[in-house]
C-alpha positions as CSV (number, residue, x, y, z in Angstrom):
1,X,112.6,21.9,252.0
2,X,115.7,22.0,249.8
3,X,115.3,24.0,246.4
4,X,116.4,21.0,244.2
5,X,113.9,18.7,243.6
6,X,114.0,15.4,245.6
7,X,113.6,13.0,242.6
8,X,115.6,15.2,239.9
9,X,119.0,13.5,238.2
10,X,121.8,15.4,238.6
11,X,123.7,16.6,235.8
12,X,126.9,14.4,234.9
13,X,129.5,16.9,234.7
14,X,132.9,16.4,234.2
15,X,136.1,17.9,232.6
16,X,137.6,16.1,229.8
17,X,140.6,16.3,227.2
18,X,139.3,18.8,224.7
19,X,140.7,16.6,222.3
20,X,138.4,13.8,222.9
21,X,136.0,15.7,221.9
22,X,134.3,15.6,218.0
23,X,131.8,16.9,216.0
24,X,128.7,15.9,214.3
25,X,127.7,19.5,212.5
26,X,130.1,22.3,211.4
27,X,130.8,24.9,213.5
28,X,129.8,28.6,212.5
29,X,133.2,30.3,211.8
30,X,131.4,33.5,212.1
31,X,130.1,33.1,215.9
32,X,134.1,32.4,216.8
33,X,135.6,36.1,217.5
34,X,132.9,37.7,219.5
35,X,132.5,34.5,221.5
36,X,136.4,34.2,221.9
37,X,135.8,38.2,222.8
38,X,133.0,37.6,225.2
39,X,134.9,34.4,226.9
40,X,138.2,36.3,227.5
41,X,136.1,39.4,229.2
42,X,133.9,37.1,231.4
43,X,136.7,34.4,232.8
44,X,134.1,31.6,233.0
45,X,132.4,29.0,230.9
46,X,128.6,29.7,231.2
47,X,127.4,26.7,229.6
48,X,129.1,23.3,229.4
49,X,128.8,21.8,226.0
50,X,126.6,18.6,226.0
51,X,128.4,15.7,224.9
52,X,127.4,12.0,224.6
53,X,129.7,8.7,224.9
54,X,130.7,7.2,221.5
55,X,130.2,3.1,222.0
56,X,133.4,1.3,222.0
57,X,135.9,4.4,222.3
58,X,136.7,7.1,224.9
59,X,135.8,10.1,222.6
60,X,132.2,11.8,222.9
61,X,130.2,13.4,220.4
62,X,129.2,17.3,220.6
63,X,125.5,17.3,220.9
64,X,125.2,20.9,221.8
65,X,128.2,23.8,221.9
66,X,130.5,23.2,219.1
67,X,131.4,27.0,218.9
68,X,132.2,27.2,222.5
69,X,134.0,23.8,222.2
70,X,135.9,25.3,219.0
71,X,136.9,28.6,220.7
72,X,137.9,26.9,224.4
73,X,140.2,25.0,221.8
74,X,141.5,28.3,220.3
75,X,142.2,29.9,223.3
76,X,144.7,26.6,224.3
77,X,142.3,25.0,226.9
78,X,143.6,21.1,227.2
79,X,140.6,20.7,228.8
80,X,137.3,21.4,228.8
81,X,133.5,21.4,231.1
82,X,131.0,19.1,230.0
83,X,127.7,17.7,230.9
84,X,127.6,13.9,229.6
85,X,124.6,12.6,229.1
86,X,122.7,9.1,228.1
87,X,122.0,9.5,224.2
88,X,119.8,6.2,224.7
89,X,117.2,8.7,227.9
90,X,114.1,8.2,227.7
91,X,113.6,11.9,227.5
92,X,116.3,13.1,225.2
93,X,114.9,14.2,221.9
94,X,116.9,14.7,218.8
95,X,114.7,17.2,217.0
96,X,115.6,19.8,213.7
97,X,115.6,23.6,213.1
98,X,114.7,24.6,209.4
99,X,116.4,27.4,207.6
100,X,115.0,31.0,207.0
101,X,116.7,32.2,204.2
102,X,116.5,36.0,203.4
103,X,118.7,39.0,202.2
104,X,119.6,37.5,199.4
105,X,117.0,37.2,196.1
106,X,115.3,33.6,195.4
107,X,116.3,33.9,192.1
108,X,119.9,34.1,193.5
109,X,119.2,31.0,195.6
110,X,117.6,29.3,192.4
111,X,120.6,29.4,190.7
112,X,122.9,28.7,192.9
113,X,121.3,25.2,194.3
114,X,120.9,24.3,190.3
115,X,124.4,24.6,190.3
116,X,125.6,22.0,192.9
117,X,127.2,19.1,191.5
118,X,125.5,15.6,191.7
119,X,122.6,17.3,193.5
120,X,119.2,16.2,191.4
121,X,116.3,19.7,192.0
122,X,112.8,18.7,191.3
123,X,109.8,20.8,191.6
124,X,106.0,20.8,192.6
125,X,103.7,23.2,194.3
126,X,102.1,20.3,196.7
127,X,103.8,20.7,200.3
128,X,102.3,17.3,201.3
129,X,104.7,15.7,198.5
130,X,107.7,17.0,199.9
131,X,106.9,16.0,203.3
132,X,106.5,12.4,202.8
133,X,109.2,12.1,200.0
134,X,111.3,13.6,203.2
135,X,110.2,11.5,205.9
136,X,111.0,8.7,203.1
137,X,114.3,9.9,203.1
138,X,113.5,9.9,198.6
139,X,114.9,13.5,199.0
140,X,117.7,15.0,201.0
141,X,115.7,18.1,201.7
142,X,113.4,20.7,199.8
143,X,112.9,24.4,199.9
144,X,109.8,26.3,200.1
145,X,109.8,29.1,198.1
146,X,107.2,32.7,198.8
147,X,105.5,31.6,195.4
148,X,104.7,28.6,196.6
149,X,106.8,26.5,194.3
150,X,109.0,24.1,196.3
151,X,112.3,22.6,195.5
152,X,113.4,19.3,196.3
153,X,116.8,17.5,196.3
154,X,117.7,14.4,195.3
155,X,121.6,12.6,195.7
156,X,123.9,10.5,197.5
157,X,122.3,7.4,197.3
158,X,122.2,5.7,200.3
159,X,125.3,6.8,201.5
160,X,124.9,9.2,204.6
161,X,128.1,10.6,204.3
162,X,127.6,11.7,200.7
163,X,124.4,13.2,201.8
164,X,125.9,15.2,204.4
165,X,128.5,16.1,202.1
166,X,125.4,17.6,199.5
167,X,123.8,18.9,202.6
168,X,126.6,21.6,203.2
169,X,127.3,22.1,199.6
170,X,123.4,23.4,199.8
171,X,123.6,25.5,203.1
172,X,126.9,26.8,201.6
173,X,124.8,28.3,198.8
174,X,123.4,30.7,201.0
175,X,125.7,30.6,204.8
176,X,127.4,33.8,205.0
177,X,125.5,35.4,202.0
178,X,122.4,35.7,203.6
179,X,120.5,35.9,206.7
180,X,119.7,32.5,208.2
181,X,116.5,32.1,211.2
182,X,116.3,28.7,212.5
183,X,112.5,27.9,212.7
184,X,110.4,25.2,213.2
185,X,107.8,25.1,210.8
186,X,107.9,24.8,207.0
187,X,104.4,26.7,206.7
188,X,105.9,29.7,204.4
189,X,102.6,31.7,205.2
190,X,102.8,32.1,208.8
191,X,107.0,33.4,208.7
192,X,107.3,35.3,205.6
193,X,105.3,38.3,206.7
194,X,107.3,38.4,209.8
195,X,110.9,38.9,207.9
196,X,112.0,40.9,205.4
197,X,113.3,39.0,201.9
198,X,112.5,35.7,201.9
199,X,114.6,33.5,199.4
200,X,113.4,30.2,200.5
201,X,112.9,28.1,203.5
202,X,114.8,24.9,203.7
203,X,113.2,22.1,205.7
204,X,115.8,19.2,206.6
205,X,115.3,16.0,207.8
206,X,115.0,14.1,211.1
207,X,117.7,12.5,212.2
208,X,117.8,9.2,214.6
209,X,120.8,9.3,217.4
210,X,121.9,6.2,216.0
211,X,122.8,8.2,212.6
212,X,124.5,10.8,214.8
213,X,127.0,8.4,216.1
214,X,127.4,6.7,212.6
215,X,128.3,10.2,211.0
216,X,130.7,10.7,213.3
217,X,132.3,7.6,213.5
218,X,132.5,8.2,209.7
219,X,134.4,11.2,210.4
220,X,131.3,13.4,208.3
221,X,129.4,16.6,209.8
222,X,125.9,17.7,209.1
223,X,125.6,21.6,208.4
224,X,125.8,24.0,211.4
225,X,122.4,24.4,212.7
226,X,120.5,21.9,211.9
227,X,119.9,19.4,215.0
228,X,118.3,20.3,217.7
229,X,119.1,18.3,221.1
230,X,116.6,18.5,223.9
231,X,118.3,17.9,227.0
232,X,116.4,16.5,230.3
233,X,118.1,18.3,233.4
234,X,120.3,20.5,231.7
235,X,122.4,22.3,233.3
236,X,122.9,26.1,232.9
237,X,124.6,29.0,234.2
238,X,127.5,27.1,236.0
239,X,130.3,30.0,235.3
240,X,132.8,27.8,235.9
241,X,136.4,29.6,236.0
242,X,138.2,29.4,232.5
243,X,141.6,29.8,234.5
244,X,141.1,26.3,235.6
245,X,140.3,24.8,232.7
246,X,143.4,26.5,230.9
247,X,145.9,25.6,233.5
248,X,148.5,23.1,232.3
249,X,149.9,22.2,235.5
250,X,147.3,20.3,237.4
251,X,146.2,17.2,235.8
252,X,142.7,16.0,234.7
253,X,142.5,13.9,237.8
254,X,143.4,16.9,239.9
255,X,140.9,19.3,238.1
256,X,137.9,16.5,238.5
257,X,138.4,16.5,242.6
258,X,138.5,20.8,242.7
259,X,135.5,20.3,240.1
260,X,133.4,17.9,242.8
261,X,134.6,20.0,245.6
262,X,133.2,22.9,244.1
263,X,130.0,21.3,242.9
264,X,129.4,20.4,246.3
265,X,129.4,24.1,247.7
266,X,127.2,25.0,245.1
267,X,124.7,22.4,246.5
268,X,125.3,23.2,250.1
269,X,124.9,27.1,249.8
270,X,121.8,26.6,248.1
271,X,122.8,28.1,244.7
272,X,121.3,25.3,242.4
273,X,117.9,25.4,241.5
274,X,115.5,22.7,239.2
275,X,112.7,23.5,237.3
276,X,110.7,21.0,236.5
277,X,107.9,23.0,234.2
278,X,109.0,24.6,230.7
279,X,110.0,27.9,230.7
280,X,110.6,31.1,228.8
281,X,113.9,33.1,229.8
282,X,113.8,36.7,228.2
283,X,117.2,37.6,229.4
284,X,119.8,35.7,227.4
């Protein structure tokens, strides 16, 4: 019986233009030399980025892998390894990280969100308030604070792209000044005793594909870090040869075919595997 599961969809990889190729959240600046470092020493591109069509052009969005997208770019790739994927599946969720914030004081973070132009701070101490003015979208975000005060922030109207725009001005406040843990709760009690100095935690709201596809279209980014993308079928681990990908004699056309020859050794020799069941990996 073969090791890949009979009824399992097989990824949709392909090699694009990198060009085609934009983003709906900044990239982290910061992750760019040691992954340039670590792409250089290995030769091969682990994990494709996930991308998704854009309706009515022949660009795709960045769901998943902006950094590697940004340094393949760098490092003069014309083209790059992608999984493309449905952003209408059944199965795809669109889901968001929070922000840890710590090594920096809250009353540094205090001041400096107070500080943001055109960005309105309320306050209250009743968690359930913040969570439906949220999920009303009547706030842009709010910030949970070790005292149990919380901060929430009001601007930009209706306008998505002047939210994003508030959105980074607020992450800016504390990216590269502080420690950042994505999380996924916004229960203070159950993460602060597990970190050192907490300044706040920053809870951010859901986001619909739909919204994805209009920021981009817009030409706006979210902060980095903020969407989560949970991909059915994934695929991982390809180690696809950068040298390829980098060459700027063969054509696209000519890459695709070596691309689909070489997928279909992987397949024949046995060397791709599906889980179906969640997993933990603990060497990454």
């Amino acid at each position: 019986m073969s090791a890949l599961a009979v009824n399992s969809e097989l990824p949709d990889l392909r090699i694009v233009p990198i060009e085609g190729l934009v983003f709906h959240e900044r990239h982290d600046s910061r992750r760019i030399p040691p992954l340039l470092e670590r792409l250089r020493q290995d030769g091969v591109l682990k994990n494709p980025p996930i991308v998704a069509p854009i309706p009515g052009s022949h660009r795709f969005v960045v769901l998943d892998g902006a950094n590697r997208t940004v340094a393949l770019a760098q490092m003069g790739c014309p083209h790059i390894l992608v999984q493309v994927v449905d952003y209408q599946h059944p199965r795809l969720r669109l889901n968001v990280w929070y922000h840890l914030v710590t090594g920096i004081s809250g009353e540094e973070f205090d001041r400096r969100v107070r500080s943001i132009s055109g960005l309105e701070v309320l306050s209250t101490r009743d968690l359930l308030t913040a969570r439906a003015a949220l999920a009303r979208r009547y706030i842009l975000a709010y910030a949970v604070r070790p005292d149990g005060m919380i901060l929430m922030f009001r601007g930009g109207g209706d306008d998505i792209v002047r939210q994003s725009e508030l959105l980074n001005a607020l992450v800016d406040v504390y990216e590269g000044r502080a420690d950042i843990y994505r999380i996924g709760t916004d229960r203070m009690e159950e993460v602060a005793p597990l970190y050192g100095e907490v300044a706040a935690l920053v809870v951010f709201p859901h986001y619909h594909p739909s919204e994805i596809l209009d920021l981009t279209r817009r030409e706006a980014r979210l902060p980095t870090g903020i969407t989560r993308h949970v991909i059915p079928g994934r695929a991982l681990r390809l180690h696809f040869p950068l040298d390829l990908l980098a060459d700027t004699e063969q054509s696209l056309e000519e890459k695709n075919r070596w691309l689909q020859g070489w997928l279909k050794q992987k397949f024949v020799t046995g060397q791709v595997r599906f889980y179906e069941e969640s997993t933990f990996l603990f060497d990454e």
